[in-house]
N, C-alpha and C positions, 0 to 999 in steps of 0.2 A: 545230206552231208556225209562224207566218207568217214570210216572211224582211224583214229591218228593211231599207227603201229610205229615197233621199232623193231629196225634189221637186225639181228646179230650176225655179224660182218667178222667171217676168217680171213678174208685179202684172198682165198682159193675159189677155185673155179667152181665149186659147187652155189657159197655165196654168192657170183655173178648169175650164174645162170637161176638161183633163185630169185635172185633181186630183177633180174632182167623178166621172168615170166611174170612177176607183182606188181612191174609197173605197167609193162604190158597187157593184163587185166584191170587193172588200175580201177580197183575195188578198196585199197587203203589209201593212207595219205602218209605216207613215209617221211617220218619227222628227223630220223636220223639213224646212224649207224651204231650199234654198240662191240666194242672188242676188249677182251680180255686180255689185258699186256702182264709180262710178268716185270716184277717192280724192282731188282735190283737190274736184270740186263736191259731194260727198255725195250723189250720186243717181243711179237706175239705169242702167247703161248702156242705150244708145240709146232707152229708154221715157223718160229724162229727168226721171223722178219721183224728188220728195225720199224723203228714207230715211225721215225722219217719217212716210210716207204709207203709206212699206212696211212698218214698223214697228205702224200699227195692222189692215195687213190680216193680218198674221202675225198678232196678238192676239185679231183677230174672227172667226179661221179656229182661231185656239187650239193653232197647232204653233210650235214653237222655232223662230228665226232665226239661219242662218248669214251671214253678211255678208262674201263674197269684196272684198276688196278689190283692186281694178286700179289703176295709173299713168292718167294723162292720154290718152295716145296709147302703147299698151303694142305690143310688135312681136308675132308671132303666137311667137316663142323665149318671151318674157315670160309670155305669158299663159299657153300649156300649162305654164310653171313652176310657175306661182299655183296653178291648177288639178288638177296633178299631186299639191302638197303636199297643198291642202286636199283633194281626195279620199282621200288615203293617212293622214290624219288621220281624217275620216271612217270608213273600212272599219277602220281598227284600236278603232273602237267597239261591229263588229259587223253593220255595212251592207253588204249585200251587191249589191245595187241601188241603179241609177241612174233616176227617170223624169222624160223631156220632153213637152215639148206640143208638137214637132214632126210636121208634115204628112208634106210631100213632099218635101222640099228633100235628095234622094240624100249629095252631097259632105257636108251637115253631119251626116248620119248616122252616116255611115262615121267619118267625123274622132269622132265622141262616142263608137261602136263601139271604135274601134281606142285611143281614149284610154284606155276605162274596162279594157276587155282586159288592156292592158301593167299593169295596178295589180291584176288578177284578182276586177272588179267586171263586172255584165251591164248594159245599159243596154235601158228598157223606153220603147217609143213607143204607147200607150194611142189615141190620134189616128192613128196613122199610116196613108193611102192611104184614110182616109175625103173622102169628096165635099166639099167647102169650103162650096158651096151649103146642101148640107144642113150642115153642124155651126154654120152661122151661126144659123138660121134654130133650131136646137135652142138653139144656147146663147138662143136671144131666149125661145124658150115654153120656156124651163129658169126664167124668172125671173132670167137675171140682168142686172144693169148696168154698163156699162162706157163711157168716152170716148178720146176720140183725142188722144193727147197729144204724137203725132208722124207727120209726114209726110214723106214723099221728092217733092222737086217735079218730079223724075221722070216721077213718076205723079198726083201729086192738085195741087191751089193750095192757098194759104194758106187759102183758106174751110171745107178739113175738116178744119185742127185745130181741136178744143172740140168737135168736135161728138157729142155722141149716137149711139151705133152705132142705128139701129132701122129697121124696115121702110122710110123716106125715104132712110136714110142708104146703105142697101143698092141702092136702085134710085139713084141720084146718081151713085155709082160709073162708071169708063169701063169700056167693054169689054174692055178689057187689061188691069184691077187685079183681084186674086183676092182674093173676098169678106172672106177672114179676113186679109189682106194679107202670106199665105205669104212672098210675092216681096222683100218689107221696104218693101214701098208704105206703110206705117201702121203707128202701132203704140199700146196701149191701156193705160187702166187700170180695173183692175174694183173698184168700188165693192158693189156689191151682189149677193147672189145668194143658192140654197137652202146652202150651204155659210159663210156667213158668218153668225157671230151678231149681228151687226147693223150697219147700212147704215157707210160710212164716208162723213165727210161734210167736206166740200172746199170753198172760193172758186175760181172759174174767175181765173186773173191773167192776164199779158200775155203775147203770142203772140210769138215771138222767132224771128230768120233764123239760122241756121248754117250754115254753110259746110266742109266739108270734102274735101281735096286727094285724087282718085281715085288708086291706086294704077297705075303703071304696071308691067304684065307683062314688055313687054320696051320696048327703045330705040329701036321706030319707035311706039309709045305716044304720043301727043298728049299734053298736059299738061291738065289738067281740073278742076274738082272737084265734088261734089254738096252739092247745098241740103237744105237740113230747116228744116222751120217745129217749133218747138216750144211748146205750150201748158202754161205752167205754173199747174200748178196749188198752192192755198197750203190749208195744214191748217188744220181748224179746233176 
């Protein structure tokens, strides 16, 4: 008997094409999706997409939806709280696994490692220290589709949200942004793919500034904050 995991589910294309290569080794038994919404705007953290939206890709994908709910601006105490319950709720159903569609990003491994540990769950990275170059250019001849529905001005301008991930979009990119936008340069949402039972279909609406207050480490910290352009998009 396979052991029962749970996806944790961005709606962006790193999730598909993680999801897409676990089913296709089809070594787990995926019980369901988990996403972390934030709870006054009703949409996903930092991908910015309504729940609507997440709601029909869970139904076109044909697995249950968990819907973590976060505060506003939640402190990193809050959120491993959130997260601790809802895992510990979870594994008392029989889930023994955790899988991400993270890359390379070491600290946030460790931090999901050492979270799912202390609750006596394993956490599985299906992507992990694969080439970025290539798993873009896979996820494109995979058939699937995806948009950019959030940027760090960081690294890109307002002109790549909305846009189309595809072979222009890829060569557009700076030198310094990693193709799948590991670094939190961008961030997506997948509409289409061999994994969905059929296309999810969306209005592009208005491209909006956000603003938020950089964290200082310690108290010779400058005061800062970072931009995100966000392209929302409306269900239809």
């Amino acid at each position: 008997m396979k052991p029962k995991a749970i996806f944790n589910w961005s709606s962006g294309k790193d999730s598909a094409l993680a999801l897409y290569k676990i089913l296709k080794e089809d070594q787990f038994e995926v019980t369901s999706l988990l996403t972390s919404i934030n709870q006054e705007f009703q949409r996903i953290s930092m991908h910015g997409v309504h729940v609507s939206l997440l709601e029909k890709q869970a139904e076109s994908l044909g697995f249950p939806l968990i819907k973590m709910k976060i505060p506003k601006e939640p402190s990193m105490e809050e959120y491993s709280d959130i997260m601790s319950k809802t895992l510990n709720e979870i594994k008392s159903q029989g889930v023994t696994h955790s899988i991400f569609g993270d890359i390379f990003l070491e600290d946030l491994r460790r931090y999901r490692e050492e979270q799912l540990q202390s609750i006596g769950m394993e956490a599985v990275f299906p992507l992990w220290k694969n080439d970025t170059t290539v798993l873009i250019h896979e996820f494109l001849n995979l058939g699937f589709k995806t948009i950019v529905t959030c940027v760090n001005e960081t690294y890109l301008d307002k002109s790549f949200a909305g846009r189309i991930i595809d072979e222009s979009f890829i060569k557009d990119l700076p030198e310094n942004v990693d193709p799948c936008g590991e670094n939190g340069e961008f961030h997506t949402f997948t509409f289409d793919g061999p994994i969905f039972k059929n296309k999810i279909d969306f209005e592009i609406g208005e491209i909006v500034k956000k603003t938020y207050p950089k964290p200082k480490v310690d108290d010779n910290d400058e005061e800062g904050e970072y931009v995100f352009w966000f392209c929302d998009l409306i269900s239809k």
